[in-house]
C-alpha positions in Angstrom: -8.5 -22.2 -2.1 -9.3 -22.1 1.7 -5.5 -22.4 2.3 -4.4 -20.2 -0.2 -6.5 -17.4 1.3 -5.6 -18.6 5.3 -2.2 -18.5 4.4 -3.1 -14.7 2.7 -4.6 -13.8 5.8 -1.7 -14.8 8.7 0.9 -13.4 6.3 -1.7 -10.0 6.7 -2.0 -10.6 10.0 1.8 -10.7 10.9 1.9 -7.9 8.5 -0.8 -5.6 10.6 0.8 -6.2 14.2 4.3 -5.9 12.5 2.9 -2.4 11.6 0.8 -1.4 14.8 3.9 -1.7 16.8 6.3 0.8 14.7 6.6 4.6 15.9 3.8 5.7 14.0 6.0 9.3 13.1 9.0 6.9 12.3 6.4 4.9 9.7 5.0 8.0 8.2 8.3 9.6 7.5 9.6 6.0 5.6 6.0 5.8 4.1 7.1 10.1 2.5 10.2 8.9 2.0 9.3 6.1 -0.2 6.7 7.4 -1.9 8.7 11.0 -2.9 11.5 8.7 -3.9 9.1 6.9 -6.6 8.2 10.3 -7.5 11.2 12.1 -8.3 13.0 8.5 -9.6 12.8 8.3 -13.5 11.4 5.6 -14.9 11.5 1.4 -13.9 12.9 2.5 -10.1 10.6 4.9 -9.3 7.5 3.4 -10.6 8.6 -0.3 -8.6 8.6 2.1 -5.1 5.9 3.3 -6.1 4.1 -0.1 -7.2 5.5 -1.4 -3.7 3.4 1.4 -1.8 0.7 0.6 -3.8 0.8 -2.9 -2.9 1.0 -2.5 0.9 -1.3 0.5 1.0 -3.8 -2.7 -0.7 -3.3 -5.0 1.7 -4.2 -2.4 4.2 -7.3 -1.7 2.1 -8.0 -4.9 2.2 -7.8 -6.0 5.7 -9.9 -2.9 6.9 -12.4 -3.0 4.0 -15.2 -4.8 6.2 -15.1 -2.1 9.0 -15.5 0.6 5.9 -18.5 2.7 4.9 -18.1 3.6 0.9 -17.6 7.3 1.8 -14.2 5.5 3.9 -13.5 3.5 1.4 -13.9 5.4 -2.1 -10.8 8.1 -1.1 -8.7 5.1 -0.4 -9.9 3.2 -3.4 -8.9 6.7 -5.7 -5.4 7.0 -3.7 -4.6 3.7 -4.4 -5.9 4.1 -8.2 -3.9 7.2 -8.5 -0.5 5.4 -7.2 -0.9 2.5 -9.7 -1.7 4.7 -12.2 1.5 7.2 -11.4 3.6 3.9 -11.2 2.6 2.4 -14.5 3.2 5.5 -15.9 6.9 6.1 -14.9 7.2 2.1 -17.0 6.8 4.1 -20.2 
């Protein structure tokens, strides 16, 4: 299981400098993009960008989750619960 989770945490960790070196305007405006896309999409398209968002916005969660308080963590845990449930959603 130790590997499983080292190989978890590079992948993060190439993931997380991958990310701090974007233009942070240029990652916002794909991050809209996306997300307003998965919105306005009907049905299996729009709910898998919006499940994608969902997946990277959790392994953000995830990887800053130790440097948290709960009253940081619990809007990020109800964003992230609102985009799965919006995603599953659009399925149906």
């Amino acid at each position: 299981m130790s590997t499983n989770t080292s190989a978890v945490g590079r992948w993060l960790a190439v993931l997380l400098v991958f990310l701090s070196r974007v233009p942070r305007t240029g990652l916002f405006l794909v991050s809209l993009a996306i997300v307003l896309a998965g919105l306005f999409l009907p049905g299996a398209v729009g709910g898998a960008l919006l499940l994608v968002v969902a997946v990277l916005a959790g392994l953000i969660c995830a990887a800053t989750w130790p440097l948290l308080t709960w009253a940081r963590r619990l809007p990020q845990l109800l964003a992230l619960g609102l985009t799965v449930a919006i995603a599953v959603a659009k399925f149906f």
